[in-house]
Every structure is written in structure tokens, then in C-alpha cells.
C-alpha positions as CSV (number, residue, x, y, z in Angstrom):
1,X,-10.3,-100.5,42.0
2,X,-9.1,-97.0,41.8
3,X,-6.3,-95.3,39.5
4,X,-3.9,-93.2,41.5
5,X,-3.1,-89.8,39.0
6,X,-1.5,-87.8,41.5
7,X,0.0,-89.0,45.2
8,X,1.4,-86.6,47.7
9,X,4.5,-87.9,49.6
10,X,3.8,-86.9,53.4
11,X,8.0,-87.2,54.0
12,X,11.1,-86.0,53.2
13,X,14.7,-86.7,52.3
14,X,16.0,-89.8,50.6
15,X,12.4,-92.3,51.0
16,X,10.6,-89.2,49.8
17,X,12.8,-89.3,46.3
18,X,12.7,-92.5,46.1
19,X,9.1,-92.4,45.9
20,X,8.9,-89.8,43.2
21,X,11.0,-91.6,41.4
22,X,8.9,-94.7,41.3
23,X,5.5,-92.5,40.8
24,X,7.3,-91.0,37.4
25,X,8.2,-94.2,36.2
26,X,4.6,-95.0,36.9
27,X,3.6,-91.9,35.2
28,X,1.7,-90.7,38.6
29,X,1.9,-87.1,38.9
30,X,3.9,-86.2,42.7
31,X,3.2,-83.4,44.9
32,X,6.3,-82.7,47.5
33,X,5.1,-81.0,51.7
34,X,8.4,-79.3,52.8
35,X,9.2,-77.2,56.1
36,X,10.8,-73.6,55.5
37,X,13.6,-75.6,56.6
38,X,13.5,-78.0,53.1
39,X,12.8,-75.6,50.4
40,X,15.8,-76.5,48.7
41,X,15.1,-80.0,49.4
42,X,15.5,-82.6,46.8
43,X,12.1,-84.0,46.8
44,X,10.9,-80.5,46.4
45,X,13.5,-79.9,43.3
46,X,12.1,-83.5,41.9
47,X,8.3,-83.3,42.2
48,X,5.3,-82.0,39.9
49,X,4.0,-79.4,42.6
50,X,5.2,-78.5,46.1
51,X,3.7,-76.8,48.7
52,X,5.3,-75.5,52.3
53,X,3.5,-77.3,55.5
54,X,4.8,-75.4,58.0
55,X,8.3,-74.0,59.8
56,X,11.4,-76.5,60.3
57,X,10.2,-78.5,63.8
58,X,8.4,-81.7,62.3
59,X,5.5,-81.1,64.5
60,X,4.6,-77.9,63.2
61,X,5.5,-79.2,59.6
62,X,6.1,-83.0,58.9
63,X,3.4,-83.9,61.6
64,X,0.8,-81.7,61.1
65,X,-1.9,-83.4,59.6
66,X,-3.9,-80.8,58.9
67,X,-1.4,-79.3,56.9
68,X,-0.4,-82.4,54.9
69,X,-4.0,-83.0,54.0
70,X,-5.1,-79.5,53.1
71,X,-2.2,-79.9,50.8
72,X,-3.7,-83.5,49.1
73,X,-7.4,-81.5,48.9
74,X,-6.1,-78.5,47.2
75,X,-3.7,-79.8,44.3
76,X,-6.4,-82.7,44.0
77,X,-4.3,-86.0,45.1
78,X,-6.0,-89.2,45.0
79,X,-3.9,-90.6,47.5
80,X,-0.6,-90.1,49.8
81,X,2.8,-92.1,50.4
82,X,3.7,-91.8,54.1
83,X,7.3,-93.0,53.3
84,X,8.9,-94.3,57.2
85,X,8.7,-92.6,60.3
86,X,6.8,-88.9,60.8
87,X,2.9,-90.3,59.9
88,X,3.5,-93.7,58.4
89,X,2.1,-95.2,61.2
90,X,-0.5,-93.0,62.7
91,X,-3.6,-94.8,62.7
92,X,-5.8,-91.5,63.2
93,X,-3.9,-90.1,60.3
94,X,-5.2,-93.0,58.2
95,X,-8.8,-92.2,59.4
96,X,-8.5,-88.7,58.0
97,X,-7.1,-89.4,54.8
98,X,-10.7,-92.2,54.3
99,X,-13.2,-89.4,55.6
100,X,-11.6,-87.3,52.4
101,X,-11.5,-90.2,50.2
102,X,-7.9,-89.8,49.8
103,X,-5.9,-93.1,49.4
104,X,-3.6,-94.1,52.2
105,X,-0.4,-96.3,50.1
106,X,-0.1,-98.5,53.0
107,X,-2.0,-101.1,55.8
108,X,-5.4,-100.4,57.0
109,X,-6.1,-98.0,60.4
110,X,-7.3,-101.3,62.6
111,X,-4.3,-102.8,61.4
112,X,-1.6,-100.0,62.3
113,X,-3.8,-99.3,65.6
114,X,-3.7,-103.5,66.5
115,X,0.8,-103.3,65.4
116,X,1.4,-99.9,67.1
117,X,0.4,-101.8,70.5
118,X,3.6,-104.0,71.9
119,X,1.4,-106.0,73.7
120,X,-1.5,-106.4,71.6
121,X,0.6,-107.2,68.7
122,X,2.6,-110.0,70.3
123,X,-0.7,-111.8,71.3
124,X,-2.1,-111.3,67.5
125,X,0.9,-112.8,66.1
126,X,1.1,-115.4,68.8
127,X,-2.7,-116.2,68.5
128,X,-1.5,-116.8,64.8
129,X,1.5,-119.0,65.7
130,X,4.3,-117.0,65.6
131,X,6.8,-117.9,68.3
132,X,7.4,-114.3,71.1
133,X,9.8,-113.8,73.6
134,X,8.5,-115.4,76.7
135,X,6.8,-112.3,79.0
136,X,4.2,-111.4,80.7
137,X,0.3,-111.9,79.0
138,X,-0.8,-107.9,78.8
139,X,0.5,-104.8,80.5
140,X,2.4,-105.1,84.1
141,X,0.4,-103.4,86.7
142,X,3.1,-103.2,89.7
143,X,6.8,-103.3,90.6
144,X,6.1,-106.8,92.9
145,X,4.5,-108.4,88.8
146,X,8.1,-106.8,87.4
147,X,10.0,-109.0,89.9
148,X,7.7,-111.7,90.0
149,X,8.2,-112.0,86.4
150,X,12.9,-111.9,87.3
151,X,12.3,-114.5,89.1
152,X,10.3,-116.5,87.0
153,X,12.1,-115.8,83.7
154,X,15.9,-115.2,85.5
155,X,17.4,-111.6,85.6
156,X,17.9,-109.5,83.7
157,X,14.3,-109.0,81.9
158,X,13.0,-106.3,79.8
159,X,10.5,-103.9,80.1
160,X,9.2,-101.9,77.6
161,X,6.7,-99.6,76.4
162,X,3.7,-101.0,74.7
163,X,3.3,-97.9,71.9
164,X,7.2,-97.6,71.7
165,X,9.5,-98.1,68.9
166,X,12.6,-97.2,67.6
167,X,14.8,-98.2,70.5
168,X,13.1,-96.1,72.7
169,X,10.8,-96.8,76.6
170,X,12.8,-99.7,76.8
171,X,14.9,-100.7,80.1
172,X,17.2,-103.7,81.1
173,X,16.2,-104.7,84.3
174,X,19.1,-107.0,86.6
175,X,17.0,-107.3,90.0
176,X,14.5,-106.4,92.3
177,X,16.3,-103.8,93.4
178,X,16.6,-102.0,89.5
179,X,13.2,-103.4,89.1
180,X,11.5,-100.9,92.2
181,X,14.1,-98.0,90.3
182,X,13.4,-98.0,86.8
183,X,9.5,-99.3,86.1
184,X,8.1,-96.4,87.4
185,X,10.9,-94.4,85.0
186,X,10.1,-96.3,82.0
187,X,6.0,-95.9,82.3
188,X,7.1,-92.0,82.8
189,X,8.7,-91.8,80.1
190,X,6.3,-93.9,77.9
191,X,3.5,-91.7,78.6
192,X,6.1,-88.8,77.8
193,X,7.1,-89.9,74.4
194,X,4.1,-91.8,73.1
195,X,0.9,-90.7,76.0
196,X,0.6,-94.4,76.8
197,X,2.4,-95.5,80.2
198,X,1.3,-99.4,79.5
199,X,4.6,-101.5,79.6
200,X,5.2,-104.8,79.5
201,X,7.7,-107.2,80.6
202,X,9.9,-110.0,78.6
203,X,12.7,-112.5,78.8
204,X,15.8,-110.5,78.3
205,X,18.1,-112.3,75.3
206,X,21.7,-112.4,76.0
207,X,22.8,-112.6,72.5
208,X,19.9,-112.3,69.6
209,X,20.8,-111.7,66.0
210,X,18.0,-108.9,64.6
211,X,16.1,-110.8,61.6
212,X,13.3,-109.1,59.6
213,X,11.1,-110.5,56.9
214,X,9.5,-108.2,54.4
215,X,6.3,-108.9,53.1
216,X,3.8,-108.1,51.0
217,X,-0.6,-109.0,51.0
218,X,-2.9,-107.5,48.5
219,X,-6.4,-107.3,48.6
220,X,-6.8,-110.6,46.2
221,X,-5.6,-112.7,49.1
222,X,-2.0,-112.5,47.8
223,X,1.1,-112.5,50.3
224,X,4.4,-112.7,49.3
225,X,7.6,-113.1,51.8
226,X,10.6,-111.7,50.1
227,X,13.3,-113.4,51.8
228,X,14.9,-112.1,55.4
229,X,17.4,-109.4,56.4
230,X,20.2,-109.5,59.0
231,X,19.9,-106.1,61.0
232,X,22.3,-107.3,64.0
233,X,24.5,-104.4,63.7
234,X,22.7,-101.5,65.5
235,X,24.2,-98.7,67.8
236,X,22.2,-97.4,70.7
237,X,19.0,-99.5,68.8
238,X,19.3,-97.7,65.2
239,X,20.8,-100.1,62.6
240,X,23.9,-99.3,60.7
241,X,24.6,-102.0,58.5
242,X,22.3,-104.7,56.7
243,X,22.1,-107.9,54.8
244,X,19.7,-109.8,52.8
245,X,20.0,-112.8,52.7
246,X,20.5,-113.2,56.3
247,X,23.8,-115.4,55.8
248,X,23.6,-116.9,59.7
249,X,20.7,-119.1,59.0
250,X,20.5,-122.3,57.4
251,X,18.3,-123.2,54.4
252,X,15.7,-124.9,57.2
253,X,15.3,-122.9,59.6
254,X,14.8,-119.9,57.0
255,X,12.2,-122.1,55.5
256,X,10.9,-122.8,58.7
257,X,10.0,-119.1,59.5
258,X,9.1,-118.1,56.1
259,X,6.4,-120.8,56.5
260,X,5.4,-120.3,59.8
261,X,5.0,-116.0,59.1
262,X,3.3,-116.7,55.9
263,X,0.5,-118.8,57.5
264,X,0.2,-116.3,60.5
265,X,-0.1,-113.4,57.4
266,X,-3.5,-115.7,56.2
267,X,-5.1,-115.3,59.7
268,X,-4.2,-111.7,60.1
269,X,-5.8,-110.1,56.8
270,X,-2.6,-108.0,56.5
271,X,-2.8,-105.5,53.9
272,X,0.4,-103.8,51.5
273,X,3.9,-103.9,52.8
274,X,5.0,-104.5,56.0
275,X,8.3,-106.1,57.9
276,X,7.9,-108.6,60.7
277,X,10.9,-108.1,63.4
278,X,12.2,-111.1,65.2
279,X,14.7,-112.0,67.6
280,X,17.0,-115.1,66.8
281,X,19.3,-117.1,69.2
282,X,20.1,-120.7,69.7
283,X,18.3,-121.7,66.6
284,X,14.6,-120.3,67.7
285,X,13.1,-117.4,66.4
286,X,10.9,-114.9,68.9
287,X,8.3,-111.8,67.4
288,X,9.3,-109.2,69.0
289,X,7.3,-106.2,66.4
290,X,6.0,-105.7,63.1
291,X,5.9,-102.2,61.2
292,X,3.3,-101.4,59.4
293,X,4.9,-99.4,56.9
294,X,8.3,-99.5,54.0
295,X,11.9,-99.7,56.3
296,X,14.5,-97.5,55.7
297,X,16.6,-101.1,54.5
298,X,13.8,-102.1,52.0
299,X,16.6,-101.6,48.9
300,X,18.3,-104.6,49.5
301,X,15.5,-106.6,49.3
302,X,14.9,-105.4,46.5
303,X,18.2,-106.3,44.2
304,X,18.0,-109.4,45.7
305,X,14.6,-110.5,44.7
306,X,14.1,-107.9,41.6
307,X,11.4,-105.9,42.8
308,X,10.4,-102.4,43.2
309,X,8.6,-102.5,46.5
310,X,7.7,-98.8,46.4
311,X,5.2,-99.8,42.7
312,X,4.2,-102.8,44.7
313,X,2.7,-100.9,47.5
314,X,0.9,-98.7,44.9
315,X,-0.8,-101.6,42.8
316,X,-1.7,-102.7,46.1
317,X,-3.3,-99.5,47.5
318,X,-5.0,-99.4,43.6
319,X,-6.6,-102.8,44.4
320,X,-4.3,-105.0,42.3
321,X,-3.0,-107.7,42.7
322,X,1.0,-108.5,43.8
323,X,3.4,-108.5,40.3
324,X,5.2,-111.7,41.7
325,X,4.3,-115.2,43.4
326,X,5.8,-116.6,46.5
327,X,6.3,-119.7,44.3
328,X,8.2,-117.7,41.8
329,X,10.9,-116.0,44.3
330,X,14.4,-116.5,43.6
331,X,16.9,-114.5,45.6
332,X,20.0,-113.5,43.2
333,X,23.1,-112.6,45.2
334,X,23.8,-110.9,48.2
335,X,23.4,-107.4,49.4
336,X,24.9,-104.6,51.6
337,X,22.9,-101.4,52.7
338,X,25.5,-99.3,54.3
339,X,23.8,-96.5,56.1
340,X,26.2,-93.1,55.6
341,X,25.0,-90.3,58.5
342,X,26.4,-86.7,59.0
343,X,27.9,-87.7,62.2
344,X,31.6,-88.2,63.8
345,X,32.8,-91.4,63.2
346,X,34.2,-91.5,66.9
347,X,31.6,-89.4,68.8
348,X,28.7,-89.5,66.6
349,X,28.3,-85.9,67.4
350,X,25.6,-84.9,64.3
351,X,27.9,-82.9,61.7
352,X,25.3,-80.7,60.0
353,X,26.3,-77.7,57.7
354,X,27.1,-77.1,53.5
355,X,28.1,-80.0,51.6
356,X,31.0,-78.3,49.0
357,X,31.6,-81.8,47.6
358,X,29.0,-85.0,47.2
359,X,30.4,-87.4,45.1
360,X,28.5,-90.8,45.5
361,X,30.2,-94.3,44.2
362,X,29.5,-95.8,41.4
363,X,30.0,-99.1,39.2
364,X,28.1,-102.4,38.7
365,X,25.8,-103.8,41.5
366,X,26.0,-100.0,42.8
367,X,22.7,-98.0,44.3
368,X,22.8,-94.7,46.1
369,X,19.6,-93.8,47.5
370,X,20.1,-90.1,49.0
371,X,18.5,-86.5,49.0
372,X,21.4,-84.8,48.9
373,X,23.6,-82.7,46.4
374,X,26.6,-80.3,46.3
375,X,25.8,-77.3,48.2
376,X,23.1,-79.0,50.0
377,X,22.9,-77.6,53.3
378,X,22.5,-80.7,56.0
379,X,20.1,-79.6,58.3
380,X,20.4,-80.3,62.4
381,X,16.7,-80.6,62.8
382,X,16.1,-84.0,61.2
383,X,17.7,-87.6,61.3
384,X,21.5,-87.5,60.3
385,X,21.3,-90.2,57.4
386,X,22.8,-88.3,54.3
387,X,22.7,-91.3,52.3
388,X,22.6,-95.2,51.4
389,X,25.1,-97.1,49.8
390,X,22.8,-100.1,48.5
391,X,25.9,-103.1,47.4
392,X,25.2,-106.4,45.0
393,X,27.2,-109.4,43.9
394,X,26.5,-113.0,42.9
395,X,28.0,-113.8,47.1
396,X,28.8,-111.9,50.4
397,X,32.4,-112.2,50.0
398,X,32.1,-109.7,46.5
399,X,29.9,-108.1,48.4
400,X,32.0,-107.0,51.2
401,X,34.7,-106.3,48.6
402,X,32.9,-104.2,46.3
403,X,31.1,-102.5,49.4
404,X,34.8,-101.3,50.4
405,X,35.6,-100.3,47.1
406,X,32.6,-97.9,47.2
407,X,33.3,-96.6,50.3
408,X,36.9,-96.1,49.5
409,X,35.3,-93.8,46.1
410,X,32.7,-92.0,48.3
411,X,33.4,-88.4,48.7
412,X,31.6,-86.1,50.7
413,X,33.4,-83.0,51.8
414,X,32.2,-80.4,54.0
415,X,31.0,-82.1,57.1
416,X,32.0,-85.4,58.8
417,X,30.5,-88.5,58.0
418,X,30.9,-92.2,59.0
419,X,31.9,-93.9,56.4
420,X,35.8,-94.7,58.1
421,X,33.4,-96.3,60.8
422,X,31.7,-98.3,57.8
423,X,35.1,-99.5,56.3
424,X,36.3,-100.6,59.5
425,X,33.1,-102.8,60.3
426,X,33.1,-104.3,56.7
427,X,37.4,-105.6,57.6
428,X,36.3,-106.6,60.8
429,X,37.2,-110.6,61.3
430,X,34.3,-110.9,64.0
431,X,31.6,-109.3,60.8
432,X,33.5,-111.3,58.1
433,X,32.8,-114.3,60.2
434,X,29.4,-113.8,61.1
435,X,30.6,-113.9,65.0
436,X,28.1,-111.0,65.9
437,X,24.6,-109.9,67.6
438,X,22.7,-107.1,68.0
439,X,24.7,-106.2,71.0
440,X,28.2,-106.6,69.1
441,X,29.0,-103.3,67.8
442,X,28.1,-101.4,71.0
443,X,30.8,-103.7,72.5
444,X,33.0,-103.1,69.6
445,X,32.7,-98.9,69.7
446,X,33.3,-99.1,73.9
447,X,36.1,-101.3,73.8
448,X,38.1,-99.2,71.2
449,X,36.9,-95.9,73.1
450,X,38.8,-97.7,76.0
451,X,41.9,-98.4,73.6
452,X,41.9,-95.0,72.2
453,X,42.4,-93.5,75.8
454,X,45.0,-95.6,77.4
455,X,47.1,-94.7,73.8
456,X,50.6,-93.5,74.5
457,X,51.1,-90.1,73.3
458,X,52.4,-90.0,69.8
459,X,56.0,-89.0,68.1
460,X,55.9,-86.0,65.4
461,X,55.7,-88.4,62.5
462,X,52.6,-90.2,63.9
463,X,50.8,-86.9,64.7
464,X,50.9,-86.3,60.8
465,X,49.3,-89.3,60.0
466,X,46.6,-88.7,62.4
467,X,46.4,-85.2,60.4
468,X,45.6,-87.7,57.2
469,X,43.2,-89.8,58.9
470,X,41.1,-87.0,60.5
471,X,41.1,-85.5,57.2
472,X,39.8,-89.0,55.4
473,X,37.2,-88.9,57.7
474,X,35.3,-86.0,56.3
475,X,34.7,-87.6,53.1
């Protein structure tokens, strides 16, 4: 068992505040990596010691390393936070961090190295009996196994990278004659963005809700599941709005699952926190990844179960044991993450610049977790996501009306944002109602794309109120 005194947070924005934040409570001492780009950076503001990695591109700064461990060695860290994204779920990073005796606050190498893997991850967690999408058993050699596969599992089918993530080396494939067109494009670009062409092939789901579970395994043999999210409202494969508890699924079938991952979690010898993905339709639930590291949606999670998930992953990496037992849980409430990006709300066209106003809601069963400030300048080299409105009440109905409220008191002036885009999903009947899948709000932004240009041209008065809205929008 080893005492963390000082961790360095290998991140930035938001997740890497949030982490500070827990290390002080913890009474852990916090050393902040920034690019020349983040000097003024929260995180940098917030933590004990900082030190600059490197110019703005994240692979000469966020990803280098060398760089980020130099850093731990010389303002003596005993361990490092990788927060999401950038390193948090390099393997060989991992390895470098043990050959320095430096702590990594998250899952073992093997483990990252055997989740990274599409394909070797869905026969671990099937080998451990977790339902997957029904596909092809290891990597598809040829275009004639891609349409062999159509025609066993009916058009369309999927094919997708084996190292990707994030939305991304994935393809929809309707027949043979897409299939001899876009495998060869999709292995390109596989070994383009992650220098692994392997792809695999799988039942393509016309209409799949996105469910996740977080959990949690110490080294004491300890796993906790705390409860499911619903991330079925996703644009172009990057969620946008989030639920826990997942209100589509009966009080069965979320036992079901919970029960079925947590026996698969004794096999695997998982190790700190980690989400399981799945696809759900027609009452059945298919794996379709885990990651290996915190999620960008963890918050809601936690005011629904009471936990600090960020303290959990350091008692863990410390060799304790888990605060809380899976016999114990009880989810309070419901809970909103609204995810606020500097973006159009039409367009999405990234609004970076100077922030003159930031003025985040507030109130009871209110959390903001964000990096920025007045007079922050927004950056265009880095993800768009300003900000997270985190909403809880005692049911989802408060919930959705307290969420509104918030977004209705949020003020960000400066550059455009999408909150108007936010308000308009949370009164949409079709999201009130649950009537939704992962596919639904892709639908929703063509068709009013479609609306907005077959509108008749507008009379004086109605060009002024279109003055108002546009203004609204840059809240």
C-alpha cells in the first residue's frame, strides 16, 4: 500500500480541475502540465506547481510522454491522473510510468492493451458472458468475408476499426457493392489514425439506445456497479446529453445486466474505474466497448449514488479498498449532464475567442464542472466543451425542469455556444417521452436543417425577432 503526497494531472481543462479539486480535499499536493497555449489555464491557476510540456499541438505537449514524465520525476510525484482522452489510455504510457515507480491512478497496462483492442475486447467480455453484437470472430481479412458476413447477418453491417474509439474507423456498409468501396477505406484510415488497419465486422442495429455502466474493482477483490447511464443522444458519435438512471429500462432487465457485468468483472481481474458500453434494442443488451479510464459523464453518477469517483480511483491506485458496497447502493433521484461547447448551435462551427461574460447557473441540485472564467480565451486547438451543467432532483420530470431553468440563467457572452440547442432538446416531446436512440438527434438536426431552408422569407417585424434570438444564442 502506498500514500500518494503529490499526483501530476497529465490533462487539461475541466477533468483536470476537477481532479485538483478532489486531491486538495484529499490533502494531496497537485502538479498542473500545460502547453504555451494553457498558461492561463485554470488547472494551472488551481494547482500546487506547474510546469510547461511543450507548444499548443497536443502531440508536442499533452502527448508527449517524455515531457509529462520528466515533469512527475522532477517536482517528485508519486503518481499521475490521466483524466480522459490524450494518455488515459495508452498502455505503453502505463509501462513508463511502473519503470519510474510512479503510480498510474487508473487499470493496469495488460488491461488497457486487452480493452484498446475492438476485437480482443469483445471475445474477453464474451468469454466472460457478456452478450456482443453478433460479428465476425477476429479481424476480417477480405472484401468477399465483408459480404459473406451481409449476407449472413442482413445489410447493412458495420465495420470498424479494432484500436478505434471515439466514433471514429467506423463505416455503415448497405451491400456488396459499398462493401468492395469502403473496407479498403476504413482499414486506410485505421492504420492512419490509430497504426492498426485490423477491422472487424458486426450486425448493424437499426435503433440501439447507448447504455453504459460505471464501475469500480479494487485490489481487495471489491467491484462496485454504480447504476447505468442513458447516452442515446449523440451527434456525429460524441454525446450531448446524459442520464443516470437510464429511465428506458425496467427494474429487471437493469438487474439483469448489472448482474451479468458484475460476474463478467470477477473473471476479468479489472482494476479502478472503468465504464462498460453497450448497445440496447428490443429488450437485449450487446458489449460493444469498455474504457479503461473516468468518462467525461462520470458527474451524474455521482449525485445519484453519492460518490466522489475521482477519491475512489485514488484509494484504489493507494491499494485500498472501495468506500462503498454494491449491497449498500441506493440511487437518489435523477440526473442531467448537459454538455455546453463553444460551437454554433446551427452549424456547430467551433466559436473560439475571449469570454467577456461566464456566468454559470446556480441553485439547489446545481453542479458546473468547467475550466473556464471571464476573460478566458477559448482556444481552437482543443475540444470545444466549455463546460458541464451537472442537474439533480428526487425524478426526471424536476429534472428536466430545473435543467431548463439553468440553462435559461446560463450566461456566456463572447462566443457562441449551444445551449439554445440544449433547451430545445430538453422541450422536445420525442426526449420527454423517451421516444429516442442513438441515431435520433442526427435525424432531428437534418430534418430541421431541411425546415430551416424551405422557410419563407420573413416580414420586418420577424427579422427583429430573429435579431433577438441570434443574440440569445451567444450566451
Amino acid at each position: 500500500m502506498k500514500t500518494i503526497k503529490k499526483l501530476l494531472i497529465a490533462n487539461r481543462g475541466e477533468i483536470a480541475v476537477r481532479i485538483i479539486r478532489a486531491c486538495q480535499e484529499l490533502g494531496i499536493k497537485t502538479v498542473a502540465v500545460y502547453s504555451t497555449i494553457d498558461r492561463d489555464a485554470m488547472h494551472v491557476l488551481l494547482a500546487d506547481e506547474s510546469v510547461c510540456i511543450g507548444p499548443g499541438p497536443s502531440k508536442l505537449s499533452y502527448l508527449n510522454q517524455g515531457a509529462i514524465i520528466s515533469s512527475a520525476l522532477l517536482t517528485g510525484c508519486d503518481a499521475v491522473h490521466p483524466g480522459y482522452g490524450f494518455l488515459s489510455e495508452r498502455a505503453d504510457f502505463v509501462k513508463k510510468l511502473e519503470e519510474h515507480n510512479i503510480v498510474f491512478v487508473g487499470p493496469t497496462a495488460d488491461m488497457i492493451d486487452r480493452m484498446g483492442n475492438k476485437i480482443m475486447a469483445r471475445e474477453t467480455v464474451k468469454d466472460c458472458g457478456i452478450p456482443t453484437v453478433p460479428g465476425s470472430k477476429g479481424a476480417v481479412e477480405s472484401i468477399e468475408e465483408v459480404k459473406r458476413l451481409g449476407k449472413e447477418y442482413g445489410y447493412p453491417v458495420l465495420i470498424k476499426a479494432s484500436a478505434g474509439g471515439g466514433g471514429k474507423g467506423m463505416v455503415v456498409v448497405k451491400n456488396d457493392s459499398e462493401a468492395e468501396t469502403l473496407y479498403p477505406m476504413v482499414r486506410k484510415e485505421a492504420e492512419e489514425l490509430f497504426g492498426d488497419s485490423a477491422v472487424y465486422v458486426e450486425k448493424f442495429l437499426s435503433s440501439p439506445r447507448h447504455i453504459e455502466l460505471q464501475i469500480l474493482a479494487d485490489t481487495h477483490g471489491n467491484i462496485v456497479i454504480l447504476g447505468e447511464r442513458d447516452c442515446s443522444l449523440q451527434r456525429k458519435r460524441q454525446k450531448v446529453l446524459e442520464e443516470c438512471p437510464a429511465a428506458c429500462l425496467t427494474d429487471k432487465v437493469r438487474a439483469e445486466i448489472i448482474d451479468t457485468t458484475y460476474k463478467a468483472l470477477k473473471k476479468m481481474d479489472y482494476l479502478n474505474a472503468g465504464t462498460i458500453e453497450f448497445m440496447y434494442e428490443n429488450g437485449k443488451f450487446y458489449f460493444i466497448e469498455m474504457n479503461t479510464r473516468i468518462q467525461v459523464e462520470h458527474p451524474i453518477t455521482e449525485v445519484v449514488y453519492k460518490i466522489d469517483i475521482i477519491k475512489e480511483q485514488i484509494r484504489i491506485a493507494e491499494g485500498k479498498a472501495i468506500s462503498v458496497k454494491q449491497e449498500n447502493l441506493r440511487p437518489e433521484g435523477h440526473a442531467i449532464e448537459l454538455r455546453i461547447n463553444a460551437e454554433n448551435p446551427e452549424t456547430f462551427i467551433p466559436s473560439p475567442g475571449r469570454i467577456k461574460l461566464f456566468h454559470p447557473a446556480g441553485g439547489y441540485g446545481i453542479r458546473v464542472d468547467s475550466a473556464v472564467y471571464t476573460g478566458y480565451n477559448v482556444p481552437p486547438t482543443y475540444d470545444s466543451m466549455i463546460a458541464k451543467l451537472i442537474v439533480h432532483a428526487p425524478t426526471r420530470e424536476e429534472c428536466f425542469s430545473k435543467s431548463l431553468r439553468a440553462l435559461n440563467e446560463f450566461i456566456v457572452h463572447g462566443i457562441e455556444t449551444t445551449i439554445p440547442l440544449l433547451e430545445r432538446l430538453l422541450q422536445n416531446k420525442d426526449v420527454i417521452k423517451l421516444n429516442i436512440d442513438n441515431k435520433w438527434l442526427e435525424k432531428f438536426l437534418d430534418k430541421k436543417a431541411v425546415c430551416k431552408k424551405r422557410k419563407p422569407k420573413k416580414s420586418k417585424k420577424s427579422s427583429n425577432s430573429k435579431k433577438v434570438n441570434k443574440k440569445s444564442s451567444k450566451r
